[in-house]
N, C-alpha and C positions, 0 to 999 in steps of 0.2 A: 605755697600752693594750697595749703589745708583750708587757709582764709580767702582765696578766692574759687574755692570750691565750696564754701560755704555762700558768701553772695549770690554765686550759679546756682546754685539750689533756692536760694530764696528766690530769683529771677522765675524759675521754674515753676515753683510753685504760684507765683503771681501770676504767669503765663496761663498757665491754669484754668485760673480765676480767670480771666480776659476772654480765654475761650468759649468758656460755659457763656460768657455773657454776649459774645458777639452770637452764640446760636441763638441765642435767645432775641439780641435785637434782629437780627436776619428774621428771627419767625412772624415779629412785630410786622419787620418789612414788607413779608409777603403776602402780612395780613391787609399793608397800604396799599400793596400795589394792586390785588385784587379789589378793592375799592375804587383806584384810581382807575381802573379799566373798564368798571362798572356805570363809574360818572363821567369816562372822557376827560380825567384832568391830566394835565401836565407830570410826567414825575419830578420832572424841574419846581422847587418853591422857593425860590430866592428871600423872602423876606423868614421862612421859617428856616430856612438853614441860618440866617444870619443871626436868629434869633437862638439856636444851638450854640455856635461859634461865643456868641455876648457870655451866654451860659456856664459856656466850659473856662473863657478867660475871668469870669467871677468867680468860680471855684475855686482858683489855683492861689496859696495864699504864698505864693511867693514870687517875687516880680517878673523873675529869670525866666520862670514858667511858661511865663501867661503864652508867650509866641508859639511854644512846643505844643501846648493844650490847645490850641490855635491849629496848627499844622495836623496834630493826630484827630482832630474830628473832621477838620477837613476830609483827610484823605480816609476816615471812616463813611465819611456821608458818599464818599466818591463811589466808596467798594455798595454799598446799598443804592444808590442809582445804577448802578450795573445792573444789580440783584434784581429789581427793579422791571429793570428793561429787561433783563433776560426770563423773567416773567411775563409779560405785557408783548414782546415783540418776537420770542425766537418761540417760544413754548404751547404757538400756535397749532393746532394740528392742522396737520396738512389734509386739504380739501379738495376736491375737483369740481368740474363745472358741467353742469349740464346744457349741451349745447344744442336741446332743442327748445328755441325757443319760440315763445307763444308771439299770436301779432295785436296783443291785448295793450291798455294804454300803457301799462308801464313797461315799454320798450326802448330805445334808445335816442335819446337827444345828442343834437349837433348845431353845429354853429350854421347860421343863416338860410338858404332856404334849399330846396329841390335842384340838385346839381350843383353845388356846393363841393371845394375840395372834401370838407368833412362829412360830407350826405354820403360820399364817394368810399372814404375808409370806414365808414356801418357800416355798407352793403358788403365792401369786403373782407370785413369782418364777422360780422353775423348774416349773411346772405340776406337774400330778398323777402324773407316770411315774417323776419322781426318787423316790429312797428317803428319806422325813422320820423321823429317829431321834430321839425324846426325848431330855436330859438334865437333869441335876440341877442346875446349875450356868455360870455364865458360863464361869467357869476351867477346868471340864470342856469345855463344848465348842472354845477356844481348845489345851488340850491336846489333844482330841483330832485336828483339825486339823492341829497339829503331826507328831506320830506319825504319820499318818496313819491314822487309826480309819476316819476318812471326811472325804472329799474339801472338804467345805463347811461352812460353819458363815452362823449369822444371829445380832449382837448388837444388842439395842437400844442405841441409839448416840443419841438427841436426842429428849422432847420436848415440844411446842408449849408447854405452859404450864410446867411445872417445869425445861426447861432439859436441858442435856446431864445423861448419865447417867455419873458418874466410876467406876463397878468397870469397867463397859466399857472408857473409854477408857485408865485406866490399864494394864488389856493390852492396850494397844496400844504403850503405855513397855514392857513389861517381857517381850514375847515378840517372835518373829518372824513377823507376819501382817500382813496386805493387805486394802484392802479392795479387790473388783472390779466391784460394785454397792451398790444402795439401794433399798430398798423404803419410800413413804409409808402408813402407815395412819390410819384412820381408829378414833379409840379410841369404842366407843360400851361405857359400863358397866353391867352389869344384877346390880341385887340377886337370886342364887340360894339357893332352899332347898328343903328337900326337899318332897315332896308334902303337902299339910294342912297345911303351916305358915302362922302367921299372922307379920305382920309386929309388932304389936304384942307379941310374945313374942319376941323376937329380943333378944339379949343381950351378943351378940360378934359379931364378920364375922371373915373371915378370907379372906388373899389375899397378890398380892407386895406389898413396899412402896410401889412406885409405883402400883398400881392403887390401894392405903389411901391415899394422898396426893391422889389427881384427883379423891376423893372426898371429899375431908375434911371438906366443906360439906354434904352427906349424909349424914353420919358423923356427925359433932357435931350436927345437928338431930335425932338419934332418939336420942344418948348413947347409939349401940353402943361397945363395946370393940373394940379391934382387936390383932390378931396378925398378924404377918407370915410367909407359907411361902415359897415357891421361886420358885413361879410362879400366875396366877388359875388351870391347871389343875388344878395340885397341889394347890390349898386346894379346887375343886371334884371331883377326886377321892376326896381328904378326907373330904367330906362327906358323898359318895355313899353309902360304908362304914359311916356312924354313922345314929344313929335320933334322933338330939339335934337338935329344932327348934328351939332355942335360937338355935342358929348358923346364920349364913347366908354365904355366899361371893359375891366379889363378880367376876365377868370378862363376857364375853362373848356375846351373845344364843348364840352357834353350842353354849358350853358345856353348854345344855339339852339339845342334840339328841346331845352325846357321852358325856353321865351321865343318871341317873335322877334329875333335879332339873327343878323349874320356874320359871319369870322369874317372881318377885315382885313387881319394879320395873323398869322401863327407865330407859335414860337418867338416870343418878344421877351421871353425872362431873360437874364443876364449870363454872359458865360459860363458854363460850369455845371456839372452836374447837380440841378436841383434839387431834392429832396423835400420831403417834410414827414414829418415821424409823429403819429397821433398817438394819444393814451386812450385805451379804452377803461373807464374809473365807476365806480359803484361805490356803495357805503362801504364796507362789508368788504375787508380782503380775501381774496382764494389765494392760498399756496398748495400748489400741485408739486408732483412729483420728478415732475420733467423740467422743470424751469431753469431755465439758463441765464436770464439778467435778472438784477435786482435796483430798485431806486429809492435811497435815502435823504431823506432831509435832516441835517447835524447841523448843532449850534457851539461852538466850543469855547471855553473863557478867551476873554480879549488881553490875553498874554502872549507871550512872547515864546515862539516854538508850538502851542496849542494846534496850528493848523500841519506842521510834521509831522505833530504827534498823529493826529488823525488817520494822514497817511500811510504812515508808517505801519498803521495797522492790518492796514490791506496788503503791503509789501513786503511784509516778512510770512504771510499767508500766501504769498503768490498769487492774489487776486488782482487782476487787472481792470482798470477804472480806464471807461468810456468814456465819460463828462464829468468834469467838474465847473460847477457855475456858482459864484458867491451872486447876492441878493441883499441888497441893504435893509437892515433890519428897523421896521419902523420905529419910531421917537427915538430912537440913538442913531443920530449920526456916525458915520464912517468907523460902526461895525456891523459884518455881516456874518446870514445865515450862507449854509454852503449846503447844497446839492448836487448828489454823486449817482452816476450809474456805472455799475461794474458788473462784468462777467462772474457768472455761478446765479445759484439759487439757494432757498434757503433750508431745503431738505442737504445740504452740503455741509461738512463736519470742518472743512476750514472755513465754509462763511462764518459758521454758528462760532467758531473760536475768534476769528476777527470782531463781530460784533459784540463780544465779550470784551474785547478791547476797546472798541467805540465806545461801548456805555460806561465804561471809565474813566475818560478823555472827557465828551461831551457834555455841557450841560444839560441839552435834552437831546433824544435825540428820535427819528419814526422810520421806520419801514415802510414808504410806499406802494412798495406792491415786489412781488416776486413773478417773473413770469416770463414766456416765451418769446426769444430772439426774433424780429421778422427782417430779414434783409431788406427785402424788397417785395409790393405786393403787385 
C-alpha cells in the first residue's frame, strides 16, 4: 500500500501541474475566441487542429504512446471549442428590440413583389409603418441584410406539408444572419388570370416552385404545364403585362386586388393544413427574455454515434426538438450539416447546460436566433 500510495501522490502532484496549464490554455482560448468573434471565423480550424494532433504524436518518444497523445489533445481541443462557443454563442447579453420602427430605406425585404406570401408576414410582423422592399431573390435579400441595404429581411424557412425549405436554410451555413422572429402563415392558393379567361383554355400556370408543388394535385388534374418564377407575385406580375389567357398564375386571393387579374379558383392547394413559417433575420442576433424557441445549425464529426450524441444532449435536458433537417454539406459528398429547432430559449439554465454539451459533440456549431413561438398569424 505504502508503494502505491506513493505513485498517487506523484499522480497528484502531476495533476497539479495539468491544471495550472489547462487554466492557462483556457485563458489563451478565450483570448481566440474573442478574436474569432471579432473577425466572424469559424471556431472549427480543421487543418490547425491537425497540425496540434502531428505535434503532440511527434513528442511522444515512445511508439505505444503516440495513439494516447493522439486521443488526450484531441479531447483537449474538444473541451476548448466548448469554451469557445460558450463564449461566442451563450455569453451573449440578452437584448431586446425596439419595435418602433422607422419607414426609412432600411426596412425590411421580402421575397417577390406587393402581395406576395412574404410581403404578407412583414406586415404582420412589423405592421404597415415599416418600409417593405421587394426582392428578387433569397440570396439578395440575405446580402442585403448583410451590407446593410436594409435593416430586415423575411425568409421562408418551413412548410407544413413539403417540409423545410433548403436555399433558405443553407444561408443560414454560409452567411452571417439571425433569426429574431417568426411569422406563421396560412397558405390559401388561388388560380389567377386575366379578365375573360376561361379555365378550360388554360395551358401552363406559372408561379414559385413551392407554390407549383402545394398544388400539384390541381395541377395534374387539368394537365397544366408549369413553370417556375421568383416568387407567386412575380408570376402574377407576369401576367398582368401579357394578354395571353392561356396562362394563369397561381398565389394569393390578396394578389387580385394588387394586379389586374381575377380568382379563377380558390383554394387549389393540396389537402391538408397548409402552413408556411417565415424568419424574420437581421445581421446582428437579439436574445430577449421571453423567448421560447431557439434554432441551430450543428455540424458533428462523420462517426459513428456523433449524431446520438447530439441528441442526446437535448434529451437528458428535457428539451424538446421541433425539426430536425440534415443538409448536404458542400464538396463532401454524403456528409451532412443538421439543423434543429427546439423549445426554450436561451436566457434558460437547461438550454445553456445542453449547449455546453453541443459544443463538445460538434465540430462547429451557431446559434440562429432565440425567439418567440408564433402559432399562427
Amino acid at each position: 500500500m505504502d508503494e502505491l500510495h506513493t505513485y498517487r501522490q506523484e499522480i497528484d502532484a502531476i495533476d497539479e501541474q495539468l491544471s495550472t496549464l489547462l487554466n492557462q490554455r483556457m485563458a489563451v482560448s478565450r483570448a481566440v475566441a474573442n478574436y474569432k468573434a471579432a473577425h466572424d471565423n469559424h471556431v472549427l480550424d480543421n487543418q490547425r487542429e491537425q497540425e496540434v494532433i502531428d505535434k503532440a504524436k511527434a513528442r511522444s518518444d515512445r511508439e505505444d504512446l503516440k495513439d494516447y497523445h493522439e486521443t488526450f489533445f484531441r479531447q483537449l481541443m474538444a473541451l476548448s471549442r466548448a469554451y469557445q462557443h460558450s463564449l461566442i454563442n451563450v455569453e451573449n447579453p440578452i437584448n431586446s428590440e425596439n419595435k418602433e420602427y422607422s419607414s426609412t430605406a432600411q426596412g425590411v425585404a421580402y421575397l417577390g413583389e406587393q402581395g406576395s406570401f412574404s410581403d404578407k408576414a412583414a406586415e404582420n410582423y412589423f405592421g404597415d409603418k415599416i418600409n417593405r422592399i421587394p426582392a428578387s431573390s433569397f440570396r439578395s435579400i440575405v446580402e442585403g441584410v448583410i451590407q446593410g441595404t436594409w435593416l430586415y429581411g423575411i425568409l421562408p424557412v418551413e412548410n407544413s406539408l413539403n417540409g423545410s425549405i433548403a436555399q433558405a436554410l443553407d444561408l443560414f451555413r454560409d452567411h452571417r444572419i439571425f433569426i429574431i422572429g417568426e411569422v406563421v402563415l396560412p397558405i390559401r392558393h388561388c388560380l389567377l388570370g386575366l379578365p375573360g379567361t376561361n379555365v378550360d383554355g388554360i395551358k401552363k400556370v406559372i408561379s414559385h416552385p413551392q407554390a407549383l408543388e402545394q398544388c400539384s394535385l390541381y395541377i395534374d388534374q387539368n394537365g397544366f404545364r408549369r413553370e417556375p418564377r421568383t416568387s407567386t407575385a412575380s408570376a402574377a406580375a407576369e401576367l398582368a403585362k401579357t394578354d395571353d389567357r392561356s396562362i394563369a398564375a397561381i398565389g394569393s386571393p390578396q394578389l387580385a386586388d394588387c394586379y389586374p387579374l381575377i380568382i379563377l379558383k380558390e383554394d387549389i392547394q393540396n389537402p391538408g393544413n397548409n402552413f408556411t413559417r417565415f424568419a424574420v433575420i437581421r445581421s446582428q442576433p437579439i436574445y430577449q427574455q421571453d423567448t421560447d424557441k431557439m434554432s441551430l445549425f450543428c455540424r458533428v464529426p462523420h462517426v459513428s454515434g456523433s449524431l446520438y450524441q447530439l441528441l442526446h444532449c437535448f434529451a437528458q435536458h428535457n428539451l424538446n426538438l421541433l425539426n430536425l433537417t440534415a443538409r448536404p454539406m458542400e464538396n463532401n459528398p454524403w456528409h451532412y450539416d443538421f439543423y434543429i429547432d427546439l423549445e426554450g430559449g436561451l436566457h434558460q439554465s437547461s438550454v445553456q447546460s445542453a449547449l455546453k454539451d453541443v459544443g463538445r459533440i460538434c465540430e462547429t456549431y451557431k446559434i440562429l436566433g432565440s425567439y418567440r413561438h408564433d402559432q399562427l398569424s
